[in-house]
N, C-alpha and C positions, 0 to 999 in steps of 0.2 A: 504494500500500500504506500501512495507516495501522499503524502501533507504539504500545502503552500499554507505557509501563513502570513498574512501582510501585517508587517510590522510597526507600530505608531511613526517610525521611521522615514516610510516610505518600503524598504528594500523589503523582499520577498523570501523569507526563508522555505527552503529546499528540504524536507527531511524525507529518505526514501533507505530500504535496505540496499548494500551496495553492488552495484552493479543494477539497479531497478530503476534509472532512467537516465536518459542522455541527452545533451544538451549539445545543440547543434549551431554552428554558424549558418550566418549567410547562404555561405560556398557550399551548405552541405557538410563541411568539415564538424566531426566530434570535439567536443572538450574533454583534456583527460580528468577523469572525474576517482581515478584509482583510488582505491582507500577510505573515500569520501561518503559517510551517510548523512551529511548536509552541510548545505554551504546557503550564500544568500544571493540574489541576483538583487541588481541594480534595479532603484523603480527610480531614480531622479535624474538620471541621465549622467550622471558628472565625473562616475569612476574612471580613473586610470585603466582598472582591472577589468573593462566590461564582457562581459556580461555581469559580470560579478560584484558584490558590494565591497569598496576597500574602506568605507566610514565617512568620502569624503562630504555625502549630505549634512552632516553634521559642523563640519565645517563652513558652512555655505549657510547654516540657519534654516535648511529645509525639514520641515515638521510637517504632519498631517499625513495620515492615508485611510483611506477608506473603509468602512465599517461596513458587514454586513448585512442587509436591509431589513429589519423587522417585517413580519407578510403586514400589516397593518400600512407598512410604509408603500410598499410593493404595487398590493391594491392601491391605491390611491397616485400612486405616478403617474 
């Protein structure tokens, strides 16, 4: 089973058993994910490391990410 959780942050943590999912560029090309049952992926755009979160939102003062919608919310959109 693979978990995203969006973090107050912005950035999107990754938790999966290893080797239970792969992250892809562009090109097609795999990231090596060796070793790895979670890492976080970039949701502000600004890493170094992209796809990946290296912190720098925090640096930059980016807070917020989104909440999942109550059905009450949901109906009513």
């Amino acid at each position: 089973m693979v978990t995203i959780t969006v973090k107050k942050s912005g950035k999107l943590r990754v938790e999966a058993p290893e080797g239970g999912i792969t992250v892809v560029d562009a090109n097609g090309n795999d990231f090596d994910l060796s070793g790895k049952t979670a890492f976080a992926l970039c949701g502000c755009g600004a890493s170094r490391n992209k796809p990946f979160c290296d912190g720098t939102h925090s640096k930059l003062g980016i807070k917020g990410a989104p909440a999942a919608a109550q059905e009450e919310e949901v109906k009513n959109a």
